[in-house]
mmCIF file of the N, C-alpha and C atoms, coordinates in Angstrom:
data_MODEL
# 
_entry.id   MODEL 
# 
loop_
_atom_site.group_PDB 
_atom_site.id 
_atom_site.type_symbol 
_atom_site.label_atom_id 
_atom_site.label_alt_id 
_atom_site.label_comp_id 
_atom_site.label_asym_id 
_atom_site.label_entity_id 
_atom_site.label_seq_id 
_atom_site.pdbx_PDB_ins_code 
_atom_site.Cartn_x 
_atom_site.Cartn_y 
_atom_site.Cartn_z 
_atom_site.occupancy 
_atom_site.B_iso_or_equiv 
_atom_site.pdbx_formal_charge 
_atom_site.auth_seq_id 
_atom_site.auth_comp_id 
_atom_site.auth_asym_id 
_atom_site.auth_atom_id 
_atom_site.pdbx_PDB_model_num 
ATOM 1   N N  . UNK A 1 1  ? 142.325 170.071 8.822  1.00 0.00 ? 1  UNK A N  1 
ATOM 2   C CA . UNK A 1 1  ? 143.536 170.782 9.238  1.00 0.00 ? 1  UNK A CA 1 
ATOM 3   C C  . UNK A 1 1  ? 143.223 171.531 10.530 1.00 0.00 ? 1  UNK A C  1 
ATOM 4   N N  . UNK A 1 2  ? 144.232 171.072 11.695 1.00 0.00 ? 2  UNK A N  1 
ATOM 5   C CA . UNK A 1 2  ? 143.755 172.334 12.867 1.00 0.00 ? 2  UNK A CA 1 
ATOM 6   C C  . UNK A 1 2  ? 144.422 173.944 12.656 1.00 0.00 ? 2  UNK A C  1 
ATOM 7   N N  . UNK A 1 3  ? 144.072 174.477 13.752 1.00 0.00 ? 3  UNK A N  1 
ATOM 8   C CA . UNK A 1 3  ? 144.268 176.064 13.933 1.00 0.00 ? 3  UNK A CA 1 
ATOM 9   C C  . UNK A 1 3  ? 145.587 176.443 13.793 1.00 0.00 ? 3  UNK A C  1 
ATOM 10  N N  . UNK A 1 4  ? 146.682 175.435 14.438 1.00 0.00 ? 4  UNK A N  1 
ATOM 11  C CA . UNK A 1 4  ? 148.027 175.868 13.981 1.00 0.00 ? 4  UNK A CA 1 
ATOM 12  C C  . UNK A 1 4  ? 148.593 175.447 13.015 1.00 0.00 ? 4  UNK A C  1 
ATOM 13  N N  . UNK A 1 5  ? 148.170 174.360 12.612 1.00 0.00 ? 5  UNK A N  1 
ATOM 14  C CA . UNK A 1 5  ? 148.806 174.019 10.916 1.00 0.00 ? 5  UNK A CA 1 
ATOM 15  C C  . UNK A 1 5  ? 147.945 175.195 10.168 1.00 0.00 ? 5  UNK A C  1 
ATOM 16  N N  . UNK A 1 6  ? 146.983 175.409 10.092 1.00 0.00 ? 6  UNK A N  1 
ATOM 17  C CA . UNK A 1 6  ? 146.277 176.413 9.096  1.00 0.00 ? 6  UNK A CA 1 
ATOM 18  C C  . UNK A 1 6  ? 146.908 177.622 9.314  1.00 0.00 ? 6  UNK A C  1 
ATOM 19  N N  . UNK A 1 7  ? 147.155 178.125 10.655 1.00 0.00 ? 7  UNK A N  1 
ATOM 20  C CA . UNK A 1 7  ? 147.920 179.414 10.493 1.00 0.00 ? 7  UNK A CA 1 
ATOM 21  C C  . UNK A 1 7  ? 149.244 179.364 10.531 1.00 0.00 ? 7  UNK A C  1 
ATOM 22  N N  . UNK A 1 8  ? 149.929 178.585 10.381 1.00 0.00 ? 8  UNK A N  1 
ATOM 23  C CA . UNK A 1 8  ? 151.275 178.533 10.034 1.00 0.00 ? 8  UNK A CA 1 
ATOM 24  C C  . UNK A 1 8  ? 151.040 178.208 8.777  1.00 0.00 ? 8  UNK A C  1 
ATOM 25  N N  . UNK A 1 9  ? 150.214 177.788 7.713  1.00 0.00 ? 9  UNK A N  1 
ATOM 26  C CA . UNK A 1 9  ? 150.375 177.739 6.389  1.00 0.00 ? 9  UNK A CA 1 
ATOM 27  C C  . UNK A 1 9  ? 149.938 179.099 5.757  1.00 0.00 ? 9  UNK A C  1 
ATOM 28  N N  . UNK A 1 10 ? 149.041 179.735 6.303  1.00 0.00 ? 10 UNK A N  1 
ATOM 29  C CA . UNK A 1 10 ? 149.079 181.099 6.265  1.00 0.00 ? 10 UNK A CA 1 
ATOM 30  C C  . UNK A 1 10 ? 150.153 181.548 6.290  1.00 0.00 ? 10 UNK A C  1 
ATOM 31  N N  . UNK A 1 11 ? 150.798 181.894 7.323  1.00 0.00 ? 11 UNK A N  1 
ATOM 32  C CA . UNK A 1 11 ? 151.839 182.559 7.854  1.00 0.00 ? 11 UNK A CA 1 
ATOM 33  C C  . UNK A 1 11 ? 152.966 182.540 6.597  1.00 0.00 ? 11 UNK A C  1 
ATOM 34  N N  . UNK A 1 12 ? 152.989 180.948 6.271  1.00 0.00 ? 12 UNK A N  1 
ATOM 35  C CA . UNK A 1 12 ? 154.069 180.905 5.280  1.00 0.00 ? 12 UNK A CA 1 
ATOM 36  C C  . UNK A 1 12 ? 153.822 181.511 3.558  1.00 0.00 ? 12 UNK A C  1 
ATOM 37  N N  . UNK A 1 13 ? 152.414 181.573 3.455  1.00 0.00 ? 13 UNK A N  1 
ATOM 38  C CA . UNK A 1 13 ? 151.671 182.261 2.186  1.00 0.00 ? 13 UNK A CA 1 
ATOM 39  C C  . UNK A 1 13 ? 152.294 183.144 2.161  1.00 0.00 ? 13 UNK A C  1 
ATOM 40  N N  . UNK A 1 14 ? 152.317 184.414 3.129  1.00 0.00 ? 14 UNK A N  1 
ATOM 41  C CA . UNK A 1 14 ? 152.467 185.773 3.168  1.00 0.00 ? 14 UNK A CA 1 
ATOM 42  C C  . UNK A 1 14 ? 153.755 186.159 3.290  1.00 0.00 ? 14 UNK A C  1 
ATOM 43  N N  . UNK A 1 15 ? 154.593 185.298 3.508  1.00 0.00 ? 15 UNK A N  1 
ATOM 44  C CA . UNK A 1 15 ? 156.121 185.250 3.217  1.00 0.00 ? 15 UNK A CA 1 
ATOM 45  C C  . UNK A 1 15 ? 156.478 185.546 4.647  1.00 0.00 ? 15 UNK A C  1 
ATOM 46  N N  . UNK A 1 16 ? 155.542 185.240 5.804  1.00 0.00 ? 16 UNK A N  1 
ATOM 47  C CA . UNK A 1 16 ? 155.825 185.833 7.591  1.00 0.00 ? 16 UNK A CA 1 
ATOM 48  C C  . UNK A 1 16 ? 156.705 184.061 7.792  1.00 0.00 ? 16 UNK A C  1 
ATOM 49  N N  . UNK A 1 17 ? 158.096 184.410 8.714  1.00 0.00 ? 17 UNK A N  1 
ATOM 50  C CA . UNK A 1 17 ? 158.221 183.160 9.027  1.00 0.00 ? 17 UNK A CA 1 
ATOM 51  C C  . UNK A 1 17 ? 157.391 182.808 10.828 1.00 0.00 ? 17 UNK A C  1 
ATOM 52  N N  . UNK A 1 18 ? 157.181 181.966 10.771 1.00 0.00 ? 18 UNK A N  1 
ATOM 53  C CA . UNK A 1 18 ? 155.893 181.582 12.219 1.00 0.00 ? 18 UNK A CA 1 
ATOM 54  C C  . UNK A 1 18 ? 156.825 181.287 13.073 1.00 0.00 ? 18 UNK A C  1 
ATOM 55  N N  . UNK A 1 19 ? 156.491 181.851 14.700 1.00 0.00 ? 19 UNK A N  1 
ATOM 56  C CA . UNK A 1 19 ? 157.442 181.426 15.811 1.00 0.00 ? 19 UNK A CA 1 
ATOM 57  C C  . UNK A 1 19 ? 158.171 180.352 15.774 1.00 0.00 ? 19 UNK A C  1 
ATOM 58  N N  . UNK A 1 20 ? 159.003 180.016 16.629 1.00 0.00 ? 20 UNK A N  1 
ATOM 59  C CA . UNK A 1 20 ? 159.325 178.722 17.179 1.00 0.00 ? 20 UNK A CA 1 
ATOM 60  C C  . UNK A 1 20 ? 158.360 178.358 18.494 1.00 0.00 ? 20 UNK A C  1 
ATOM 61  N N  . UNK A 1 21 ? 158.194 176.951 18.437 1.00 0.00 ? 21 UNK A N  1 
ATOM 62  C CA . UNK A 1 21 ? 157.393 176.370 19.397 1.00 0.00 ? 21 UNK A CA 1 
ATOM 63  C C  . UNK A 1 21 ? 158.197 176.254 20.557 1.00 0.00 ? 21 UNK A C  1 
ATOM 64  N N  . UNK A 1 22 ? 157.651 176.845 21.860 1.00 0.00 ? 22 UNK A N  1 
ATOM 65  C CA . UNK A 1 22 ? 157.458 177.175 22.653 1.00 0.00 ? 22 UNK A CA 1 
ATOM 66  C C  . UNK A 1 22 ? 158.590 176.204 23.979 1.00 0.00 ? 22 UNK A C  1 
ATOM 67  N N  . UNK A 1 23 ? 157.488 174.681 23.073 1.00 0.00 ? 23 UNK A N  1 
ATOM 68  C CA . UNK A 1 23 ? 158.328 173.602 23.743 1.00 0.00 ? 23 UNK A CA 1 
ATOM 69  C C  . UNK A 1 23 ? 160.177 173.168 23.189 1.00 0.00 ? 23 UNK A C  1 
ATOM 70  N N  . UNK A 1 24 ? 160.372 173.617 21.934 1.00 0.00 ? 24 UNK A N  1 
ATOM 71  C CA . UNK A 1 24 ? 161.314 174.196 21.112 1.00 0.00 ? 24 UNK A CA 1 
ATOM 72  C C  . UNK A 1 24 ? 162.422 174.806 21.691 1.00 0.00 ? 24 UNK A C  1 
ATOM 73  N N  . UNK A 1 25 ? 161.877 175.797 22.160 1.00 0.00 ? 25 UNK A N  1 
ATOM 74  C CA . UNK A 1 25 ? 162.663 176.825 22.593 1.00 0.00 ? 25 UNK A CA 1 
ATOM 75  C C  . UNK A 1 25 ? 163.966 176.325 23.553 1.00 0.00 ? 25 UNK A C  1 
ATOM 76  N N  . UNK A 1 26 ? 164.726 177.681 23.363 1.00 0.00 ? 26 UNK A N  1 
ATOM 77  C CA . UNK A 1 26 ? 165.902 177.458 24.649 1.00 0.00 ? 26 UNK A CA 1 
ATOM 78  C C  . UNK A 1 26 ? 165.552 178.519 25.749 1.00 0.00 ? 26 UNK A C  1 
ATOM 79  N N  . UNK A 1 27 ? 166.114 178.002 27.153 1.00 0.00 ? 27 UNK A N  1 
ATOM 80  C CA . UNK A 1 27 ? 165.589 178.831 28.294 1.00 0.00 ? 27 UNK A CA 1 
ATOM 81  C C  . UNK A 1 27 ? 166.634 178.405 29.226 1.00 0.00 ? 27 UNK A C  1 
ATOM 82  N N  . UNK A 1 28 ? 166.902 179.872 29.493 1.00 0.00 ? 28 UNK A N  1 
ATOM 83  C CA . UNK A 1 28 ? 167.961 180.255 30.382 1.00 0.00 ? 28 UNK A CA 1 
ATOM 84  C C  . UNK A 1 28 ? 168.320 179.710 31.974 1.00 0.00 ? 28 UNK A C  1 
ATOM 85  N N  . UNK A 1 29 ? 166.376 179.101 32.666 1.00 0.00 ? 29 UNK A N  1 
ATOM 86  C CA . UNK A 1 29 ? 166.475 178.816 33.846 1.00 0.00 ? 29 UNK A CA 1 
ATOM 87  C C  . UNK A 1 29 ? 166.286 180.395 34.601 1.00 0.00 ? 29 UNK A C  1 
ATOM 88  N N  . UNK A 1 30 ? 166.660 181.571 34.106 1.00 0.00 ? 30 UNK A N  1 
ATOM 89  C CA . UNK A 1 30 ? 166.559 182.675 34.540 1.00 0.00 ? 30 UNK A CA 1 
ATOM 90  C C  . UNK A 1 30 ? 165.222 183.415 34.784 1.00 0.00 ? 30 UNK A C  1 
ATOM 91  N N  . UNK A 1 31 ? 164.450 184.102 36.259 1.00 0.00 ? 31 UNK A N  1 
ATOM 92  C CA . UNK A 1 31 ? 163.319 184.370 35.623 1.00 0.00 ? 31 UNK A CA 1 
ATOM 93  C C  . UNK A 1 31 ? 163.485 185.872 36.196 1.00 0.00 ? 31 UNK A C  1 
ATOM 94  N N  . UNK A 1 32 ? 162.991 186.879 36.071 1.00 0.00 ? 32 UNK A N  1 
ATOM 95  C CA . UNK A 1 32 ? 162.863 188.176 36.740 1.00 0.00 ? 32 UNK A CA 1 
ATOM 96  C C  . UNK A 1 32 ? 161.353 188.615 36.980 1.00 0.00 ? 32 UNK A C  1 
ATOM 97  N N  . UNK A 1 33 ? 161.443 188.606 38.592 1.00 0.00 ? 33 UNK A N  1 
ATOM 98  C CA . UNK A 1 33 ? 159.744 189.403 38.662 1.00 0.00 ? 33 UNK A CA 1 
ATOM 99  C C  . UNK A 1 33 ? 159.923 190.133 39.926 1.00 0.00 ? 33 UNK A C  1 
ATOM 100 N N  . UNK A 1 34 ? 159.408 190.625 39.627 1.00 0.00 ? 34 UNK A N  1 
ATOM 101 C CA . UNK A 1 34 ? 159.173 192.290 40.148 1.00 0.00 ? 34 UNK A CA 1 
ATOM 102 C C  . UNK A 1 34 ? 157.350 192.230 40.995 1.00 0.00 ? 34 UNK A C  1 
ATOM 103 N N  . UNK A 1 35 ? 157.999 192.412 42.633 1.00 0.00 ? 35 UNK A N  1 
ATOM 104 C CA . UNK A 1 35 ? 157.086 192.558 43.131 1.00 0.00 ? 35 UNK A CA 1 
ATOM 105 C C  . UNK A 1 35 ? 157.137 193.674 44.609 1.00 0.00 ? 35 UNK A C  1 
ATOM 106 N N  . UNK A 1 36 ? 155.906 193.809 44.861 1.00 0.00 ? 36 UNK A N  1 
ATOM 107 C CA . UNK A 1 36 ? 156.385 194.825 46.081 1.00 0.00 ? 36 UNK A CA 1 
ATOM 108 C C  . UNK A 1 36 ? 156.744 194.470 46.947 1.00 0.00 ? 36 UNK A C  1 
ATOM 109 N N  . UNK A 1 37 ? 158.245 195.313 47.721 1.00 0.00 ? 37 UNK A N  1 
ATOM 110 C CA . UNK A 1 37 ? 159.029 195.658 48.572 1.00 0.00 ? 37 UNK A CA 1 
ATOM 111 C C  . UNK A 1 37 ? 158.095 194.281 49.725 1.00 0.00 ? 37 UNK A C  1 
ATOM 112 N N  . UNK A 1 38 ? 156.996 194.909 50.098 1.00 0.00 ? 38 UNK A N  1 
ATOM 113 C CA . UNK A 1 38 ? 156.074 194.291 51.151 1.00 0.00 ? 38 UNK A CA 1 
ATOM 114 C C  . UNK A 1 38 ? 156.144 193.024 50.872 1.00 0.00 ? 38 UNK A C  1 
ATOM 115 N N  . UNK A 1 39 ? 156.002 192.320 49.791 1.00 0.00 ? 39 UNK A N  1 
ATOM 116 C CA . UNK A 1 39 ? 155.874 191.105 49.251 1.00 0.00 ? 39 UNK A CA 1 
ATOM 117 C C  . UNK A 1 39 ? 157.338 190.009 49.303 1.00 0.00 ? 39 UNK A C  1 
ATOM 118 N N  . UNK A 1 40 ? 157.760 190.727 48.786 1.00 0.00 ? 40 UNK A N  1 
ATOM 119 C CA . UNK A 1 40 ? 159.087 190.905 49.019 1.00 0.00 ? 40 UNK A CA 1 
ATOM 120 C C  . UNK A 1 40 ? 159.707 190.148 50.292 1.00 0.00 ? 40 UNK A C  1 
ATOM 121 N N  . UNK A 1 41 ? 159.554 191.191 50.986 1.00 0.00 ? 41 UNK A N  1 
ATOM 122 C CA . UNK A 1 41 ? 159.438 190.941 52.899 1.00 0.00 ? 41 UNK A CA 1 
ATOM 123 C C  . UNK A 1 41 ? 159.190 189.776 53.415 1.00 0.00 ? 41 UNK A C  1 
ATOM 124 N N  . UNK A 1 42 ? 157.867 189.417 52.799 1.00 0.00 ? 42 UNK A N  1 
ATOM 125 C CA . UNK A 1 42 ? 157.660 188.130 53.470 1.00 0.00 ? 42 UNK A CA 1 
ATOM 126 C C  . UNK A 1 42 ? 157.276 187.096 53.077 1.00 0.00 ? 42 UNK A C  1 
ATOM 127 N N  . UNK A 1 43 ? 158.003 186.872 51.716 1.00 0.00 ? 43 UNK A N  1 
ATOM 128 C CA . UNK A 1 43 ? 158.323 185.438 51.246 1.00 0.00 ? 43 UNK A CA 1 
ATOM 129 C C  . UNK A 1 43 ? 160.077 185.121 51.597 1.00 0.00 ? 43 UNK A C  1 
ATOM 130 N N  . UNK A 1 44 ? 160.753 186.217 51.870 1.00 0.00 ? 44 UNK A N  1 
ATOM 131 C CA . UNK A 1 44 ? 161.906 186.087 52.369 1.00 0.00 ? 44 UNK A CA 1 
ATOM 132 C C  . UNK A 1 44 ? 162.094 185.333 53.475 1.00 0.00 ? 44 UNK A C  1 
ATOM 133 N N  . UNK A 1 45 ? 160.908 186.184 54.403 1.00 0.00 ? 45 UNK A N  1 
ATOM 134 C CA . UNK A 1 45 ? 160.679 185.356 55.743 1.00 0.00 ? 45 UNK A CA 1 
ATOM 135 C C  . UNK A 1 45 ? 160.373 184.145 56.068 1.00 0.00 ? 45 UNK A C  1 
ATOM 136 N N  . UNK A 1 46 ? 158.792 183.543 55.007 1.00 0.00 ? 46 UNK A N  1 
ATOM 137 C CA . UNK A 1 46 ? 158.554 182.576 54.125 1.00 0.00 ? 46 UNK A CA 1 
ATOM 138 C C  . UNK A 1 46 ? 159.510 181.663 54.879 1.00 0.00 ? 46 UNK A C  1 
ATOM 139 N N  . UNK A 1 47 ? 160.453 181.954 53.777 1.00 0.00 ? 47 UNK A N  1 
ATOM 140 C CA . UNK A 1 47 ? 161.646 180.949 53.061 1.00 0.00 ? 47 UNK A CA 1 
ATOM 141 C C  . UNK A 1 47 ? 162.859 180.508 54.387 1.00 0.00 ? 47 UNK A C  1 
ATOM 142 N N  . UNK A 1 48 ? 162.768 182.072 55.135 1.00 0.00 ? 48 UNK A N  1 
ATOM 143 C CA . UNK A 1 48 ? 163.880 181.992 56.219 1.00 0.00 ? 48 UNK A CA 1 
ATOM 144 C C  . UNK A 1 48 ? 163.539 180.678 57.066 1.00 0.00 ? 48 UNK A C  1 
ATOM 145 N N  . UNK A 1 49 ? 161.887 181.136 57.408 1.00 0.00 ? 49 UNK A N  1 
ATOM 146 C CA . UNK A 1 49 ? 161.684 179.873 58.483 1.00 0.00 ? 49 UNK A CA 1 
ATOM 147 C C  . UNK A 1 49 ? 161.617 178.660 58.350 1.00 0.00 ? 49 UNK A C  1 
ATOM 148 N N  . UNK A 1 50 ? 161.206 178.339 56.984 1.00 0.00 ? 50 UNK A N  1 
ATOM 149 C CA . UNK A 1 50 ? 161.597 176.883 56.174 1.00 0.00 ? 50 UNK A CA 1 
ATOM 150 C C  . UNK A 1 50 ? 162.808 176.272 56.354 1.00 0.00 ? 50 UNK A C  1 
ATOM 151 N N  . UNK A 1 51 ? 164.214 177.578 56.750 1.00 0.00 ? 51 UNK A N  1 
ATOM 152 C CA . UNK A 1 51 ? 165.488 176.786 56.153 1.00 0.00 ? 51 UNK A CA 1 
ATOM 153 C C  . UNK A 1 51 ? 165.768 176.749 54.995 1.00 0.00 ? 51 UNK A C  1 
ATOM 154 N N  . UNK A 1 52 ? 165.295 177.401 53.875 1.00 0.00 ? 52 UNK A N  1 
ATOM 155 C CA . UNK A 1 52 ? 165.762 177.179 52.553 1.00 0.00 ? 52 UNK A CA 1 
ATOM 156 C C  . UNK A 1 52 ? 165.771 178.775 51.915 1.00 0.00 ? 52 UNK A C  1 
ATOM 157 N N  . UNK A 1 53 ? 166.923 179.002 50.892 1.00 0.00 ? 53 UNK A N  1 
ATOM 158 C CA . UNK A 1 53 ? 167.074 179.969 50.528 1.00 0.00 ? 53 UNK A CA 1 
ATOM 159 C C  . UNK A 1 53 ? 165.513 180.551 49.424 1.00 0.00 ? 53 UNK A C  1 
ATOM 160 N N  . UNK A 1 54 ? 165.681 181.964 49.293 1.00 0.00 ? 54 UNK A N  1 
ATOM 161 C CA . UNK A 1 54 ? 164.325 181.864 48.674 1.00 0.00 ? 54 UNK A CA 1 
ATOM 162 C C  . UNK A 1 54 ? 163.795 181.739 47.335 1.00 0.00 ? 54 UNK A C  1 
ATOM 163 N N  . UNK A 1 55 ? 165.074 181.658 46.911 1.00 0.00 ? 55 UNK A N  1 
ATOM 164 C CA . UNK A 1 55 ? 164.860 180.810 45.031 1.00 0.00 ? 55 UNK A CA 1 
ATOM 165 C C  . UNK A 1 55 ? 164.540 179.653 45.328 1.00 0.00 ? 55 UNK A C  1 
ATOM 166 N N  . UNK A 1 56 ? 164.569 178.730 46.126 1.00 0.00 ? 56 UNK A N  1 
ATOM 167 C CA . UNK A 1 56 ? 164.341 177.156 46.323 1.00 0.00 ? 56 UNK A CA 1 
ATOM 168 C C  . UNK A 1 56 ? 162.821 177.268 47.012 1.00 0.00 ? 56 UNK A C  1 
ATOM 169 N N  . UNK A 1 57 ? 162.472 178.079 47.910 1.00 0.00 ? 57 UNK A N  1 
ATOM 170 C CA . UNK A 1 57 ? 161.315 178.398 48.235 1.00 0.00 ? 57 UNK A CA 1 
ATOM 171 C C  . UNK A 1 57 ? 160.284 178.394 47.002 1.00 0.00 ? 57 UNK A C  1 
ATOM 172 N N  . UNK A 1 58 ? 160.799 179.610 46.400 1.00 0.00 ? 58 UNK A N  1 
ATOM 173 C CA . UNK A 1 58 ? 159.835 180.312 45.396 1.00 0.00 ? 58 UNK A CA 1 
ATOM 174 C C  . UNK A 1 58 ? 159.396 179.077 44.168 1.00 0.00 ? 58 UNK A C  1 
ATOM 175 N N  . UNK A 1 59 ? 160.701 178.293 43.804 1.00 0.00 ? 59 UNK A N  1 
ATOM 176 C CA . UNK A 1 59 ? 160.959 177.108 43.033 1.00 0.00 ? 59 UNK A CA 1 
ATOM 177 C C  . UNK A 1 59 ? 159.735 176.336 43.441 1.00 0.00 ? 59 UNK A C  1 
ATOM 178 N N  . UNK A 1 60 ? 159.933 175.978 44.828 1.00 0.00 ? 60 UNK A N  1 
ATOM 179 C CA . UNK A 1 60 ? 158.875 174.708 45.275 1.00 0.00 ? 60 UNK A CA 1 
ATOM 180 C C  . UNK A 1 60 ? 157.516 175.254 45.371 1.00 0.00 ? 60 UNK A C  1 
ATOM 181 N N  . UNK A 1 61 ? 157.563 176.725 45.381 1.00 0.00 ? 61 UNK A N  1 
ATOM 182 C CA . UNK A 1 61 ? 155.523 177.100 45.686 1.00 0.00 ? 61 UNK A CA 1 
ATOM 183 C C  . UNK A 1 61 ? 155.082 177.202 44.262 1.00 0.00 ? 61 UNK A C  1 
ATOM 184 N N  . UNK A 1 62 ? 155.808 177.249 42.772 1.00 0.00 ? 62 UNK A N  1 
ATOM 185 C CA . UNK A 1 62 ? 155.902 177.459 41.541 1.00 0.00 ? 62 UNK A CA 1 
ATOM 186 C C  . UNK A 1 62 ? 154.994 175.964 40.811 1.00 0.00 ? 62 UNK A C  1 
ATOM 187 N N  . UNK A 1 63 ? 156.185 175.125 41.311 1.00 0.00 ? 63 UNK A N  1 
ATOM 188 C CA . UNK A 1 63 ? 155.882 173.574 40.861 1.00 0.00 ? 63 UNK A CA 1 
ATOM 189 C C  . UNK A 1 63 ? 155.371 172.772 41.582 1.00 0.00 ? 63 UNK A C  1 
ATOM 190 N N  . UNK A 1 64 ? 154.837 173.227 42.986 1.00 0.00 ? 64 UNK A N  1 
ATOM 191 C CA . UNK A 1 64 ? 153.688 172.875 43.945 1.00 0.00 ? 64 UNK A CA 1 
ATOM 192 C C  . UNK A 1 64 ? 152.437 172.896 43.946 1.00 0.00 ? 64 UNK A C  1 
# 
């Protein structure tokens, strides 16, 4: 038995119900992060000189 079947059979012993998997899940597409002002600044710029707004920027240096 591996590590997550064993602790999800645990889990279910103790009457805990175990997450949902991850890949499971639903997701909004939404993300929020919080960085400094400075940082900020110049991925904006980044993005300006590319031509592309900076969610599409940030998108492509993410999955790049």
């Amino acid at each position: 038995m591996d590590l997550v079947s064993s602790a999800v059979s645990d889990m279910l012993s103790n009457g805990e119900i175990p997450p949902a998997a991850l890949a499971e899940k639903k997701y909004s597409g939404k993300l929020v992060l919080r960085l400094a002002p400075e940082q900020h600044r110049r991925l904006a710029i980044l993005a300006s000189e590319e031509g592309v707004s900076l969610n599409r920027y940030l998108c492509a240096k993410l999955l790049g």
